[in-house]
Wavefront OBJ file of the C-alpha trace (Angstrom):
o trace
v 96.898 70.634 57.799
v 96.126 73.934 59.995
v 93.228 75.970 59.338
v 93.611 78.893 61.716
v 90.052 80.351 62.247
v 90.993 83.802 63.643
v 87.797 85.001 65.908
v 86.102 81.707 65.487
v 84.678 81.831 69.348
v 82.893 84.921 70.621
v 85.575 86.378 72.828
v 84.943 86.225 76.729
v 83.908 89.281 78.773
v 86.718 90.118 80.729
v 86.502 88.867 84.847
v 85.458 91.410 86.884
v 86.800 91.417 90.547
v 84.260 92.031 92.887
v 84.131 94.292 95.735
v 86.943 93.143 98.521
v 85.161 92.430 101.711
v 87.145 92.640 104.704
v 86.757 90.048 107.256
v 85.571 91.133 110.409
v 85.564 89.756 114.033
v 82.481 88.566 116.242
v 82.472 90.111 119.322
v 83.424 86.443 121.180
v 86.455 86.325 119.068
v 87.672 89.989 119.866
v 87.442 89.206 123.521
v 89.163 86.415 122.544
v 91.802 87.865 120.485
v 92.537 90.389 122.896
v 92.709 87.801 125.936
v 95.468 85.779 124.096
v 97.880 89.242 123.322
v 97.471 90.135 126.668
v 98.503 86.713 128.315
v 101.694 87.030 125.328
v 102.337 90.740 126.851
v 102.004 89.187 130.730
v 104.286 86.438 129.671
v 106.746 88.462 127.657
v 107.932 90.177 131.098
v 107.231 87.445 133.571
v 109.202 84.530 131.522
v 112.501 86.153 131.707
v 111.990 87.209 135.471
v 111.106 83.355 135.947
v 113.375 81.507 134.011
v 116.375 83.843 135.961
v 114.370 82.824 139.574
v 114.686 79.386 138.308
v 118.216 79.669 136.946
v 119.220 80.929 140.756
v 117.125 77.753 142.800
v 119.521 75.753 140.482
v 122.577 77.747 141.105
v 121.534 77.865 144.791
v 120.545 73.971 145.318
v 124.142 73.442 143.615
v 126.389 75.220 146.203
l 1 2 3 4 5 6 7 8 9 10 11 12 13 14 15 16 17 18 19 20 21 22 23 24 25 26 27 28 29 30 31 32 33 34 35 36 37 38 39 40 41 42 43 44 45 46 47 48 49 50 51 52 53 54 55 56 57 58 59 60 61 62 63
């Protein structure tokens, strides 16, 4: 048999989210942060001007 006990807990209070914190950066790791995009920038224009000087030492040693 089923005996349905409507209300038979106290109902829950409702879960407040708290306040979103956003995470912030030591000073170390900003330096550190900004040291790694900058070697990404240097490398995004000197890998293509290096893998083309190493593309023509191949060519070159070839002929």
């Amino acid at each position: 048999m089923f005996l349905d006990l409507d209300n038979y807990w106290p109902p829950q209070e409702p879960i407040r989210p708290g306040p979103e914190r956003r995470p912030t950066l030591s000073k170390r790791s900003e330096k550190l942060l900004l040291g790694v995009v900058g070697a990404n920038l240097l490398l995004v224009l000197a890998a293509p001007i290096a893998g083309v000087t190493f593309v023509d030492v191949v060519l070159a040693l070839l002929k």
